[in-house]
N, C-alpha and C positions, 0 to 999 in steps of 0.2 A: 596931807595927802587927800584925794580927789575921794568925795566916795563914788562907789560901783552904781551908775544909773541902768542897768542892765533890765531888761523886763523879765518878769518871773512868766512871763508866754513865751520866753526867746526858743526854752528846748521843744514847747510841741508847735511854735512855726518852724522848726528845723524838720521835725519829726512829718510834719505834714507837706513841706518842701519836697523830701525824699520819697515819700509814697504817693503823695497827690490826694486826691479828691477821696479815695475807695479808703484811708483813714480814718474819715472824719469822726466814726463810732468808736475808734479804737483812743482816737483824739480825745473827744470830748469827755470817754469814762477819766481818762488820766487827768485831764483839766478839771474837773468836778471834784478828781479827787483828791489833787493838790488844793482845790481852794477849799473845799470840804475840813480839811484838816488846821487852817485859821479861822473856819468858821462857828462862831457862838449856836450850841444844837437849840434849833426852837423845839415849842411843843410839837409833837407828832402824832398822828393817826395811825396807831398801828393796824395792818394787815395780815393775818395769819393765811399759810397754805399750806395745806395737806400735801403730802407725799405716802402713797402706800406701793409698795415693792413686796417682790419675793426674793431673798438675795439666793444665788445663786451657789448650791452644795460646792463643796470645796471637793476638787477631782481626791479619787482613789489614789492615782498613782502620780507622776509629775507632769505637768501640761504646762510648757511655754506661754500658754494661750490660753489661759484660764481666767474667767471673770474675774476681776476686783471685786471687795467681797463690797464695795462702795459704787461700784456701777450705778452711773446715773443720779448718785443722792451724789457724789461731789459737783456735780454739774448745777442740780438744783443750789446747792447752797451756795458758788460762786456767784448764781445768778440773785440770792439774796442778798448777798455783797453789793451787787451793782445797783439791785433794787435800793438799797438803801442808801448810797453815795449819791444818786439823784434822787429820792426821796429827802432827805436832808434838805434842799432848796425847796423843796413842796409839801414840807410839812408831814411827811409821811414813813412812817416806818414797817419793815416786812418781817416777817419772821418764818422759820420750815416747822412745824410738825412732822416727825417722820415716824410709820410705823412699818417697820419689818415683819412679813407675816410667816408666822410658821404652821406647821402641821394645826393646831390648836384653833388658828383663826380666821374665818371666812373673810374676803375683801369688804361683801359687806357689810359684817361686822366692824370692821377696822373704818370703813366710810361714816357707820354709824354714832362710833364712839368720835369720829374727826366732827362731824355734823354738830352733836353734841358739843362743843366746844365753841359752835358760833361759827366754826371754819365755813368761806361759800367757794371757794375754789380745791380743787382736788389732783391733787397731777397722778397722773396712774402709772406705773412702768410696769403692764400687766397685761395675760393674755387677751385675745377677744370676747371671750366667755364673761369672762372678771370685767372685762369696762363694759357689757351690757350690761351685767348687773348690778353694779355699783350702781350705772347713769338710773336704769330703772328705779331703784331704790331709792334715790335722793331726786328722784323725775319731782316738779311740782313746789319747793325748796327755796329756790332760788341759787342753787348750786353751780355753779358750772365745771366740765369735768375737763380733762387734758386728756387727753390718751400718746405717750409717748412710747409705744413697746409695740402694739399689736398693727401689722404694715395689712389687715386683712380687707380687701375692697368689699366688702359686705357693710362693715363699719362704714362703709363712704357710699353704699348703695341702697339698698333694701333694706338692712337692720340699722338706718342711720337714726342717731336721736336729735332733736335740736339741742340738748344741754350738753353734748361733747362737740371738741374741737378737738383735731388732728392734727400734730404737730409731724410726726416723720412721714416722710414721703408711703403710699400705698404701695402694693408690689404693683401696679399698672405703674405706676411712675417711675419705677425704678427698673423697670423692665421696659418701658418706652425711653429712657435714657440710653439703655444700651442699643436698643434699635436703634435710636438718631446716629448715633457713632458706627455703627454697622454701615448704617445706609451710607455716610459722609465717608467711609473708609472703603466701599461697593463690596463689603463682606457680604452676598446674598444667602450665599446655601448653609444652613444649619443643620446640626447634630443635637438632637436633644435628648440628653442624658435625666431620668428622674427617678429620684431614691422612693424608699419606701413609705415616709412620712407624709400625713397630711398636710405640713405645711409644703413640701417636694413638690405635691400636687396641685396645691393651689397657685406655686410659682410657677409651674410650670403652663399650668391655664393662662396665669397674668402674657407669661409668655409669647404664648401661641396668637394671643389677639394681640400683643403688639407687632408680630410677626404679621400678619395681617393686616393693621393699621399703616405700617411702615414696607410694605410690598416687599418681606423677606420670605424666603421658603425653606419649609420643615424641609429637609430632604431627607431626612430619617428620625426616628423613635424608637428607645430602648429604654427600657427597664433597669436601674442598679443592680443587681443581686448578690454581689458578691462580699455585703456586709460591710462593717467601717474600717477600711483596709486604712482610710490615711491617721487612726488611732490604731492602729494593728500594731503589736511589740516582734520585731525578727520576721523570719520568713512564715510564708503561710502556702496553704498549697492552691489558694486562688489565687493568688497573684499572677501567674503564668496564664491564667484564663483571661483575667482583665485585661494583662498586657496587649490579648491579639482580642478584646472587645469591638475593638472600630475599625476591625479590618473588612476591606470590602463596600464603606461608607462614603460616597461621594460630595465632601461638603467643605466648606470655607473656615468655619469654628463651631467648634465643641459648644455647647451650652447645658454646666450642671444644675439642677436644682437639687441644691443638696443645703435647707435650711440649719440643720444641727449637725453640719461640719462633721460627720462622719465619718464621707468617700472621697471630697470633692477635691480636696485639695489631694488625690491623691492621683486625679486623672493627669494633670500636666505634665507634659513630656515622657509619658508612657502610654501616648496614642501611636499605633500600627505607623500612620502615614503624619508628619513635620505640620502641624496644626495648633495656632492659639485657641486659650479655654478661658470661658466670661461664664456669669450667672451670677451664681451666690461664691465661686470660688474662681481664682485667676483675676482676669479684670471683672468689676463689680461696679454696679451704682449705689451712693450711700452720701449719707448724709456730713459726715467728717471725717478726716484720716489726718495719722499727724502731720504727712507734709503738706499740708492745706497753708499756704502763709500769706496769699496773697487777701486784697481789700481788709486790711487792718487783722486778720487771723495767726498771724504770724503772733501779734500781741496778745491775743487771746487764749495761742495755746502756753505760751511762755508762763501766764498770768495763773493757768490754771494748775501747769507745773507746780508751781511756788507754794499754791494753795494744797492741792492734793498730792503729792510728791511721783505723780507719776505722767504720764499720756493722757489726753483727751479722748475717749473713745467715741462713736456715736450717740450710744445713748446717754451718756454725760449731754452731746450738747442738742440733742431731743429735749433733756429733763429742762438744760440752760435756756433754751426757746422757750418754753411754755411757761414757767416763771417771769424771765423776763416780758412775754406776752402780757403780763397782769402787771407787772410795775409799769412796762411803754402803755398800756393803754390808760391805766390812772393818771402819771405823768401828762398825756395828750386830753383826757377829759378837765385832767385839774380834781377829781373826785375820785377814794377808792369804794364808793358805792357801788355793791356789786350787781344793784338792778340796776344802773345806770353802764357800767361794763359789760355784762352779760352781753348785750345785743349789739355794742360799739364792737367787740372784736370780728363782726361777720359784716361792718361796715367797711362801705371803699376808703374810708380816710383814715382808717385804722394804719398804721406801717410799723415796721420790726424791723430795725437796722441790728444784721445780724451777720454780717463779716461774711457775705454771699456777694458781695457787690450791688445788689442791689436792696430795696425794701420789701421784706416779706410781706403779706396778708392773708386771710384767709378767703375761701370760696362761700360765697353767699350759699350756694346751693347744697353744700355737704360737710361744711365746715372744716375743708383740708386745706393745711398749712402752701400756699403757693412758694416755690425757692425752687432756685437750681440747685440741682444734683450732680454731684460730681461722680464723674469715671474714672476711678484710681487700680493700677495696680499693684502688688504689696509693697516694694520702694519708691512709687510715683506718682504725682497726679497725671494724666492720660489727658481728661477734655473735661467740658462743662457741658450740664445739657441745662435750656436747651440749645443744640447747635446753631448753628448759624447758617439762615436759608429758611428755619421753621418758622412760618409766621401764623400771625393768630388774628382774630379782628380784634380782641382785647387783649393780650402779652401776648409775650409767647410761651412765657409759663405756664399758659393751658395748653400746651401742644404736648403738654406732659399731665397721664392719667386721665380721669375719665371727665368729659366736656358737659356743660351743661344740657345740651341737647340728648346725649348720650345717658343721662345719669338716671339710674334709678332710684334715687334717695326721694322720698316721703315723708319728711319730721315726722315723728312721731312725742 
């Protein structure tokens, strides 16, 4: 009998047949790590990186929609998987440190004891507060920090450091995402609904200037008051008030800001007058959703499945960015010298193939992660920003968030 000349490439040139071009990352991890697996391990250089989080209190009572008490730390450590299946050909190995911070331990304590260790990379899944202070803290080091959690344009304006990068989109950019689709849709007249939380209002500011940048109009402003009706258990006796809230309001769609999910999901289809709702609830700009399948993400959510037994959330793959950031830019230096990376990740030749369709990078001037942002609603993806018609003299991924011209960032 004949033996099998069949080539061990045959399944992923099949695999890249059917998806085309926008595989080729989803391609080359599974190639690496089929041949990873005959491959004799050289020595390696191993790489450690910090991960500090707060995990998130487990609800009182039952929530559907309650964080993973692994939020974001499954994301980082898939992306150490990957780090390490091409590290393997470069000699290089990665590892997580992770420290969960409780009542007991400051951030920058936790940064101090990771420093301690030799760690020069830090991924943060932490408020804005917490990644100034960490960055300040290890400022001078040779650190560099991730900030995947805090969306605050301060971080990317006025309180910007040069030792953090910005891996999730700012709320400018998540809010100029939904303006491109407004405007492509000619939804102009807005409703602006905002709760009572500082972050509410800070989305809601994001808002107002992209409203402005994208020539849409507030047609009205109200205040939430009516407390977290869409966590409310039975009936309540504000609910009748809410109901007739937007009666009398001449406008195209609703927009909540409603960042801790209190009200927001509770406005849709209990507006007065037959009105869709965007913001932070209804259709939203974000970073991942599970039905995200297209340019090789189809394999990456499957992958992540397997590994963490559940859904990809956002901040999973914020934490999986910013990791993989530190393996792709060692991989492309050839060195995991971290004074030698430090300043390659704010270079143009820097690229992050990251199941977006295109290459990520970051911005010279504020160190925020450039990527499309997708418009999903909760069973759909909607659109991509940025749309198409927006153009830029350098991407068009700067017609999203704040432009160099524009930017108030000053390293500090």
């Amino acid at each position: 009998m004949q033996a099998s000349t069949r080539s061990p490439l045959a399944p992923f040139a099949l695999l890249l047949g059917l998806c085309g071009s926008w595989c080729l990352p989803a391609v080359a991890q599974e190639l690496a790590r089929s041949e990873a697996a005959a491959a004799p391990t050289p020595a390696a250089t191993e790489t450690r990186i910090g991960l500090i989080y707060r995990p998130e209190l487990a609800p009182s009572s039952y929530d559907a929609e309650a964080a993973p008490e692994d939020e974001g730390v499954a994301g980082a450590r898939m992306a150490i998987k990957d780090n390490n299946t091409t590290g393997r050909f470069t000699k290089q190995t990665y590892a997580l440190d992770e420290i969960a911070l409780d009542a007991t331990k400051s951030p920058v304590d936790a940064a101090r004891e990771l420093t301690g260790r030799g760690i020069k990379f830090l991924v943060l899944a932490l408020p804005a507060d917490a990644v100034l202070a960490v960055a300040d803290a290890v400022k001078g080091e040779g650190v560099t920090v991730f900030n995947v959690a805090a969306p605050d344009d301060r971080l990317r304006g006025v309180d910007c450091r040069r030792n953090v990068f910005h891996v999730l989109p700012s709320r400018a950019m998540q809010t100029d995402a939904l303006a491109q689709f407004f405007t492509l849709m000619r939804w102009r007249k807005m409703f602006l609904i905002t709760g009572p939380q500082d972050g509410d209002r800070l989305y809601a500011e994001a808002f107002k200037n992209s409203a402005r940048k994208f020539n849409l109009k507030i047609t009205a402003e109200k205040p939430w008051t009516f407390g977290p009706l869409a966590k409310a258990r039975g009936d309540t006796p504000t609910r009748s008030e809410a109901m007739v809230f937007t009666r009398g309001v001449d406008y195209d769609l609703a927009i909540v800001a409603d960042e801790a999910n209190d009200w927001g999901d509770y406005v849709p289809f209990r507006t007065v007058d037959p009105r869709p709702v965007a913001g932070t609830q209804g259709l939203i700009a974000t970073t991942w959703h599970p039905t995200l399948e297209t340019w090789g993400a189809a394999q990456a959510q499957n992958r992540f499945r397997r590994q963490a037994g559940r859904l990809m959330r956002p901040l999973d793959y914020q934490a999986w960015a910013a990791v993989r950031s530190i393996g792709e830019a060692a991989t492309q230096k050839k060195t995991a010298d971290p004074a030698v990376l430090a300043p390659y990740f704010a270079d143009p030749a820097f690229s992050l193939p990251a199941y977006k369709g295109v290459s990520l990078t970051y911005r010279p001037w504020d160190h925020q992660l450039r990527q499309p942002v997708i418009v999903v609603q909760p069973k759909a993806m909607v659109s991509v920003a940025p749309e198409q018609g927006f153009t830029h003299q350098r991407t068009p991924l700067d017609t999203l968030g704040i432009d160099l011209p524009e930017t108030t960032c000053k390293f500090l």
